[in-house]
C-alpha positions in Angstrom: 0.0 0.0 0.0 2.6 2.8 0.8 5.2 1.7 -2.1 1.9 2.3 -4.5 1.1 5.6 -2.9 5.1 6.8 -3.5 4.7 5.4 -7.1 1.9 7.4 -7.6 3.2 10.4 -6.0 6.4 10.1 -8.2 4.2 9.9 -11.1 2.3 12.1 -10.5 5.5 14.9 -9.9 6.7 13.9 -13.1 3.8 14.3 -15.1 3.1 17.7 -13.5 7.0 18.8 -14.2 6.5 17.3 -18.0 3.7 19.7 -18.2 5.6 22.7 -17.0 8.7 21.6 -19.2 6.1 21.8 -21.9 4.3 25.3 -21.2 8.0 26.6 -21.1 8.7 25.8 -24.5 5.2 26.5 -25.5 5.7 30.1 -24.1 9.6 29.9 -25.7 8.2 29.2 -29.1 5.3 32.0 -29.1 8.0 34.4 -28.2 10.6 33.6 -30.8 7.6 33.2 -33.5 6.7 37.4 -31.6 10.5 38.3 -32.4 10.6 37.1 -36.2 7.0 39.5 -36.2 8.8 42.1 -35.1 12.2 41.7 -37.1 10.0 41.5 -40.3 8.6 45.0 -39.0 11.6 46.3 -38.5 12.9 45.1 -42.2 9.7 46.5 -44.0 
């Protein structure tokens, strides 16, 4: 009972880190997609 309750906590951290790793370079990629926006600005 208690080894299955640590397994679950465990996988339950990692999911909930995989989902922050993903927001981060969610939020990266918006921004560098916002950048080449402006850049092309900038150019025209």
């Amino acid at each position: 009972m208690q080894a299955k309750s640590v397994k679950e906590r465990e996988c339950l951290r990692e999911r909930s880190v995989s989902m922050q790793e993903r927001s981060v370079s969610e939020s990266m990629q918006e921004k560098s997609m916002y950048e080449r926006e402006i850049s092309m600005k900038d150019r025209s």
